[in-house]
C-alpha positions as CSV (number, residue, x, y, z in Angstrom):
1,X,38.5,-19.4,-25.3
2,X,40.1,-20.0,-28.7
3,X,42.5,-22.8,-28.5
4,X,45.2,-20.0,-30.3
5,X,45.1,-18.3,-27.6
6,X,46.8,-19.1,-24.1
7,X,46.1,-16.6,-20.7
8,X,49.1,-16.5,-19.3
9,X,49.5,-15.7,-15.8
10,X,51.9,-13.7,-13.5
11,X,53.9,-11.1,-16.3
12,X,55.8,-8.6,-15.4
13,X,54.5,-5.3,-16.5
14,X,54.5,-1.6,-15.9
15,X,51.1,0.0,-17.1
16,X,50.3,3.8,-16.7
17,X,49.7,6.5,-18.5
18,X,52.9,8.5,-18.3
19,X,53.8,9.1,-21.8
20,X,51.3,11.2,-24.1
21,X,52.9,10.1,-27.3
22,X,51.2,6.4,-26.9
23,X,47.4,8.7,-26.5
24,X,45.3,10.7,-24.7
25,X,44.1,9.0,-22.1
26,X,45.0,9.5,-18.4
27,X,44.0,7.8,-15.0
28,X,40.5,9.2,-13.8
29,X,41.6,8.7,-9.9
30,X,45.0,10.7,-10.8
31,X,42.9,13.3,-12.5
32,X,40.2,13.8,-9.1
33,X,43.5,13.5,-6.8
34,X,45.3,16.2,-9.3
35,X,48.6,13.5,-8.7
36,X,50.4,11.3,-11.1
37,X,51.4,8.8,-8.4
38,X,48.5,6.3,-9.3
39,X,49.5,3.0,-11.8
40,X,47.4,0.4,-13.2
41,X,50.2,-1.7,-12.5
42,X,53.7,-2.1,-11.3
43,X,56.4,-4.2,-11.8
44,X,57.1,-6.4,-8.7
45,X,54.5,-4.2,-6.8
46,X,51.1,-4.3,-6.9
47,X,48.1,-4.2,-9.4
48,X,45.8,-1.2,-9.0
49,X,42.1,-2.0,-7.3
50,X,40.5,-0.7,-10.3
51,X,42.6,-2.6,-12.6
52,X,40.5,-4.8,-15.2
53,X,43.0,-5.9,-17.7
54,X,44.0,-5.3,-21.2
55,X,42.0,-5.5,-24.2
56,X,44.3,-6.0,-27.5
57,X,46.3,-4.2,-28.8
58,X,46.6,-1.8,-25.3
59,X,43.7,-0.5,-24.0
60,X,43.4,-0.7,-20.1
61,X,40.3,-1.8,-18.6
62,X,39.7,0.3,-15.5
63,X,36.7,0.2,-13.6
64,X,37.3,3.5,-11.5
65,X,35.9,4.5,-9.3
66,X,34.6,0.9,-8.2
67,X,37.0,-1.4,-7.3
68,X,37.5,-3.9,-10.0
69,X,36.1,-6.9,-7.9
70,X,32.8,-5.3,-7.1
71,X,32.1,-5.0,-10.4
72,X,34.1,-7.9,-12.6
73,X,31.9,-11.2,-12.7
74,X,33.4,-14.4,-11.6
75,X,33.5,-15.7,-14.9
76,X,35.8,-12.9,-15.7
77,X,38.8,-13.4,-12.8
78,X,41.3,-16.3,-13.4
79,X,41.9,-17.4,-10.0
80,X,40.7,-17.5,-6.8
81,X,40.8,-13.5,-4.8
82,X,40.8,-13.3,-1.1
């Protein structure tokens, strides 16, 4: 990693896809359970299962509709997942 950059761990963020203004894109799994209940991730809660990350500047990695551990390589999780 670029010694500029630090990972820091354990923010606290809500990520969804609520407000068209930011863009177009919505949440596959809300779109083929016709719901909005479904967040990448949310404050003090949880982080969704097909949650990847964020690329800069904002774009959410989702890896729906496989869970995000079946298909991230260890190299690409930053600690150890039960």
């Amino acid at each position: 990693m670029n010694s500029g950059i630090k990972k820091l761990i354990g923010a606290n963020m809500d990520i969804d896809f609520s407000n068209i203004n930011f863009g177009n894109s919505q949440c596959p799994w809300n779109i083929e359970d016709k719901t909005n209940e479904h967040k990448c991730a949310l404050k003090n809660i949880s982080i969704c299962k097909y949650f990847c990350g964020i690329q800069y500047l904002d774009s959410v990695m989702c890896s729906y509709p496989h869970e995000n551990l079946s298909v991230l390589q260890q190299d690409e999780i930053d600690r150890q997942m039960k």
